[in-house]
C-alpha positions in Angstrom: 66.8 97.8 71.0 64.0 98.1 68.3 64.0 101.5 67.7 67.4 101.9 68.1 67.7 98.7 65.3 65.9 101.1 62.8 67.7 104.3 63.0 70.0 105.3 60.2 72.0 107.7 62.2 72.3 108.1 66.1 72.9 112.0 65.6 71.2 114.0 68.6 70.5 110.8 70.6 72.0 111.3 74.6 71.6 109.1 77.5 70.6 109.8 80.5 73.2 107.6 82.7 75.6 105.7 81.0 74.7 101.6 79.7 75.8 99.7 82.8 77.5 96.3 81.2 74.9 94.3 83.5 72.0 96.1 80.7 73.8 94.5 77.7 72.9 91.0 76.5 74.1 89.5 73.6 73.1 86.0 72.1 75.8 83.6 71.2 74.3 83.5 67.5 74.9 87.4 67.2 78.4 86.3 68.7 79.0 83.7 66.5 77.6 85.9 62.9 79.9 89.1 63.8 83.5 86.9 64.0 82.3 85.3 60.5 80.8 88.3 58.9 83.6 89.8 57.4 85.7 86.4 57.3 87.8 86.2 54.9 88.3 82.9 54.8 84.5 82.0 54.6 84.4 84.6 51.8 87.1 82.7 49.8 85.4 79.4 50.4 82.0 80.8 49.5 84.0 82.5 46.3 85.8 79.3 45.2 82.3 76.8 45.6 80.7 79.7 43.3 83.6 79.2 40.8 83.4 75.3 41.3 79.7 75.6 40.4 79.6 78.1 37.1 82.8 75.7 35.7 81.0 72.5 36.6 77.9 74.5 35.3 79.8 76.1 31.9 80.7 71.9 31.2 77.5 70.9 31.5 76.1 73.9 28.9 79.0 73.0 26.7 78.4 68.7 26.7 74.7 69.0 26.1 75.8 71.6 23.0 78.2 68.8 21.6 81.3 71.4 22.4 83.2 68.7 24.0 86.6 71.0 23.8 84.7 73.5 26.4 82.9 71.0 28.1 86.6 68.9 29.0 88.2 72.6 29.6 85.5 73.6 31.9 85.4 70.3 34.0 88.8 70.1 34.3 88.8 73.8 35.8 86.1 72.4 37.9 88.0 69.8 39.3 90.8 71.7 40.0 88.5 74.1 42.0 86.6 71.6 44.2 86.8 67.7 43.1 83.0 66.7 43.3 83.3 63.8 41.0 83.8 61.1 43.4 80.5 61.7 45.2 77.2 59.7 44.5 75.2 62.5 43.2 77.8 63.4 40.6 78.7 60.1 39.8 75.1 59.8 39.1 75.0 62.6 36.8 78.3 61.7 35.1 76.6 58.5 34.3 73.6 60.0 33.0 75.3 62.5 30.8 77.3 59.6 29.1 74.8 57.4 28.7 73.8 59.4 25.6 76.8 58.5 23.8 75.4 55.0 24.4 71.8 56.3 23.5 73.1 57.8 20.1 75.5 54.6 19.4 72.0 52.4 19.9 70.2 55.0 17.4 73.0 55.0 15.3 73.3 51.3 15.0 69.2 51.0 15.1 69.2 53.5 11.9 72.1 51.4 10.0 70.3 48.6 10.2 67.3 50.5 8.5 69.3 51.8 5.4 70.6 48.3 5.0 67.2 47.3 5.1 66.5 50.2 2.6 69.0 49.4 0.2 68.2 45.3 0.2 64.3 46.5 -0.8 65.7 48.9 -3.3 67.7 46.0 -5.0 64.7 44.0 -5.1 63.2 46.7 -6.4 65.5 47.3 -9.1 66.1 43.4 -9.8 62.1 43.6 -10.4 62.2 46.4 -12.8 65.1 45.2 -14.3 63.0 41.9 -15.0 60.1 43.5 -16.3 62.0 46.2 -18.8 63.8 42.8 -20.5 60.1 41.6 -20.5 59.5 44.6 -22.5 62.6 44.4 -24.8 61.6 40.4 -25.6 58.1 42.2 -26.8 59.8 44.6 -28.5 62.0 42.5 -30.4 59.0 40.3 -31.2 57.1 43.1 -32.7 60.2 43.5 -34.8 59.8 40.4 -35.9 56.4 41.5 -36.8 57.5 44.5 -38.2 55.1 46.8 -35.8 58.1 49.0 -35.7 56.1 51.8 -33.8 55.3 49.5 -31.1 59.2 47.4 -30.7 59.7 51.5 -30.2 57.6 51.8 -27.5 58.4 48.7 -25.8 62.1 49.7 -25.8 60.9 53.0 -24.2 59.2 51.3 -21.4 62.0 49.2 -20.7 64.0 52.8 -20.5 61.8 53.7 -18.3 61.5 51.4 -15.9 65.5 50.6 -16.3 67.4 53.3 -18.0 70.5 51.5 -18.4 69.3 48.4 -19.9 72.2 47.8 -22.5 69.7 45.7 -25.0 66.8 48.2 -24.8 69.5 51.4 -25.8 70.6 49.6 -28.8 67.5 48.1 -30.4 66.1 51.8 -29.8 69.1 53.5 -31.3 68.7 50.5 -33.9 65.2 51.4 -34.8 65.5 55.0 -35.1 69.0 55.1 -37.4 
């Protein structure tokens, strides 16, 4: 059996007396792999789990590239071809794969609440500066009264500068330099 297992070719091989069917043992596994070798119907099954598994596959690649058009296409197809999504494991995974729209919504609500933050400081901010550029315009208007017109000048810059749209600082500057 061994050396007759390796040949490639039984050209120029004879017997001596012919194989009595007493000599021939075969194991039920041997049996058993020759009627499914060439089955066709395990070769369709086998060929329909592999197409199951790229299209459950394909959606996956798709979700986690945020192409949710391909990812519904190709998990629909997968469906079709063997409906896994009723088992624990993919259940589990189904789960998991959504929970990052819940993920993103949390991030998404956790970086709204920082701009408002943001935008209250900035107000304050702005509130402030807008305080101390009329504290500069009062100087300025004092050094008017002084007639240190060089320096009301300067004070009305500073107010610019720390509030550019102060209405009272443009037109005692605009004033001053007519």
């Amino acid at each position: 059996y061994v050396a007759l297992s390796r040949c490639t070719s039984l050209e120029g091989i004879s017997l001596q007396e012919p194989i009595r069917p007493s000599e021939i043992f075969v194991r039920n596994e041997v049996k058993q792999f020759a009627r499914q070798y060439n089955n066709q119907n395990t070769i369709n099954t086998a060929l329909t789990q592999s197409k199951a598994d790229r299209q459950y596959h394909d959606a996956v690649k798709a979700y986690d590239k945020g192409d949710m058009q391909a990812a519904m296409d190709n998990f629909f197809l997968a469906i079709h071809s063997r409906y896994d999504i009723e088992h624990p494991l993919a259940k589990r995974f189904i789960r998991k794969k959504l929970n990052k729209v819940n993920e993103l919504q949390a991030e998404n609500e956790r970086l709204r609440e920082v701009i408002k933050q943001k935008d209250e400081e900035k107000k304050k901010q702005e509130k402030f500066l807008k305080r101390l550029a009329t504290e500069y315009v009062i100087m300025g208007k004092e050094c008017e009264k002084e007639g240190m017109k060089e320096a009301a000048v300067t004070n009305y810059r500073k107010a610019l500068t720390l509030y550019p749209s102060h209405p009272e600082a443009k037109r005692r500057l605009k004033h001053l330099n007519e």
